[in-house]
VEXDO-666762 format. One line per 5 residues: number of its first residue (from 0); their letters; for each residue x, y, z of C-alpha. Coordinates in Angstrom, 2 decimals. Layout:
NUM) A) X/Y/Z ~ ...;
// end
This chain:
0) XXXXX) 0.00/0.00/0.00 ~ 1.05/3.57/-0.86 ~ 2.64/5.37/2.71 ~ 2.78/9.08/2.89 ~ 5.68/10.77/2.38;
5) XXXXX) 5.15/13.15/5.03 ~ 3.58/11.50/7.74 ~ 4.41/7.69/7.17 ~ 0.55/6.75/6.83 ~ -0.28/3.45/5.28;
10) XXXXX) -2.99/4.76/2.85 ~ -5.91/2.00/2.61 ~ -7.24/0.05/-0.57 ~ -10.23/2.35/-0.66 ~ -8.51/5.46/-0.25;
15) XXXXX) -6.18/4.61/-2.82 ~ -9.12/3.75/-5.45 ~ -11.30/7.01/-4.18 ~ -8.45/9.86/-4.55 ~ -4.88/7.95/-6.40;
20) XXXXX) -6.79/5.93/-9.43 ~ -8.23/8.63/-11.44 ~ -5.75/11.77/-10.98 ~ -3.01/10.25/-9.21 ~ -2.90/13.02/-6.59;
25) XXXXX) -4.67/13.12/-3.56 ~ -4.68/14.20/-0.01 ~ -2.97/12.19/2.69 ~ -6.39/11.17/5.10 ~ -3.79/11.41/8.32;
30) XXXXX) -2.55/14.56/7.77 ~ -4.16/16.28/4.93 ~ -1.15/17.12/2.90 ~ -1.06/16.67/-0.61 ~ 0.68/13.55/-2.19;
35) XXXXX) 1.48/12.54/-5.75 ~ 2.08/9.43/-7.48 ~ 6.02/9.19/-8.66 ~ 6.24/9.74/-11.98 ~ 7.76/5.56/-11.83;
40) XXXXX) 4.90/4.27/-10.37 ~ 2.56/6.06/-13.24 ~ 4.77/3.94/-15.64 ~ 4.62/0.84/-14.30 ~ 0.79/1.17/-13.68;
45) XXXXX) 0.99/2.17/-17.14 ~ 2.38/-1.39/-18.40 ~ 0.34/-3.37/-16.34 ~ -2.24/-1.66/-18.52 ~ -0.90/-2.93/-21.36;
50) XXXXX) -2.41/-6.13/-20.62 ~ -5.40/-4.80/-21.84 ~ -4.54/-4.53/-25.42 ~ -2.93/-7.84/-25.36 ~ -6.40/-9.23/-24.84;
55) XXXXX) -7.85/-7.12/-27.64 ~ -5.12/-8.68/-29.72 ~ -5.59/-12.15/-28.63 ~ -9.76/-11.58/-29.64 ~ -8.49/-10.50/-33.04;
60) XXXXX) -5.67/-13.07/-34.11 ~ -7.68/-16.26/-32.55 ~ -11.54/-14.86/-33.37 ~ -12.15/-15.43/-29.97 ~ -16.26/-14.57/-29.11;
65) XXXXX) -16.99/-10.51/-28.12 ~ -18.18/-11.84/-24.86 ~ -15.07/-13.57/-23.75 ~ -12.96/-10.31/-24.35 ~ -15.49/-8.25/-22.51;
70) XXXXX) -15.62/-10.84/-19.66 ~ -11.66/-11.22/-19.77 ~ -11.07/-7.02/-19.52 ~ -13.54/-6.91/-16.38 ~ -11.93/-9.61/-14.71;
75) XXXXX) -8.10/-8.17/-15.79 ~ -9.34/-4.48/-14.58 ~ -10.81/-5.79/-11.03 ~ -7.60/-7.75/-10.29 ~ -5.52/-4.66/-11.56;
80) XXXXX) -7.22/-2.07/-9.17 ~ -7.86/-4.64/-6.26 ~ -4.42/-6.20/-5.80 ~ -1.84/-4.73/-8.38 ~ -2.00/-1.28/-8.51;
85) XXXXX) -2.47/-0.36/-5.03 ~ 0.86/-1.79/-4.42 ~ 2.65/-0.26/-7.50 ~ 1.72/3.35/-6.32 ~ 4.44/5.05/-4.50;
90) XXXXX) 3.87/8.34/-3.05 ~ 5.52/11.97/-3.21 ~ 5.21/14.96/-1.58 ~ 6.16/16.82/-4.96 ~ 4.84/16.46/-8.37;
95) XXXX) 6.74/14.85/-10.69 ~ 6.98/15.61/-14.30 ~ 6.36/12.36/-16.21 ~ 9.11/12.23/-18.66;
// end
């Protein structure tokens, strides 16, 4: 789990999903400063969202049905946000430029 760089706080699953997922920025729920995701976390999370054009691929080359890639991307996304990316994200007190 992402820890604050000011105060040490272990940030929980929810809070990570409520203020990190969408604009990677939020602030810390122990002591209300403002933390950013490290521009190196944002890549990785990046990659592991690669894995979502793999499947695309995969439903194009083998003519696999619609409803398998549908089912395949929820089931990719849930395990991405519940266990993956929570644990990717490292926090910053600054914002950092991404390249």
């Amino acid at each position: 789990m992402p820890i604050c760089d000011h105060c040490g706080y272990r940030w929980r699953r929810r809070d990570v999903w409520r203020k990190l997922s969408v604009q990677a920025r939020g602030t810390c729920p122990s002591c209300g400063t403002m933390q950013y995701v490290t521009a190196k976390s944002r890549k990785r999370g990046s990659m592991y969202m690669m894995l979502v054009f793999l499947i695309l691929i995969a439903q194009a080359l083998f003519d696999l049905p619609l409803s398998w890639s549908i089912t395949m991307l929820f089931v990719l996304f849930f395990i991405l946000m519940i266990f993956v990316i929570p644990r990717v994200y490292k926090l910053t007190s600054e914002q950092e430029a991404l390249y």
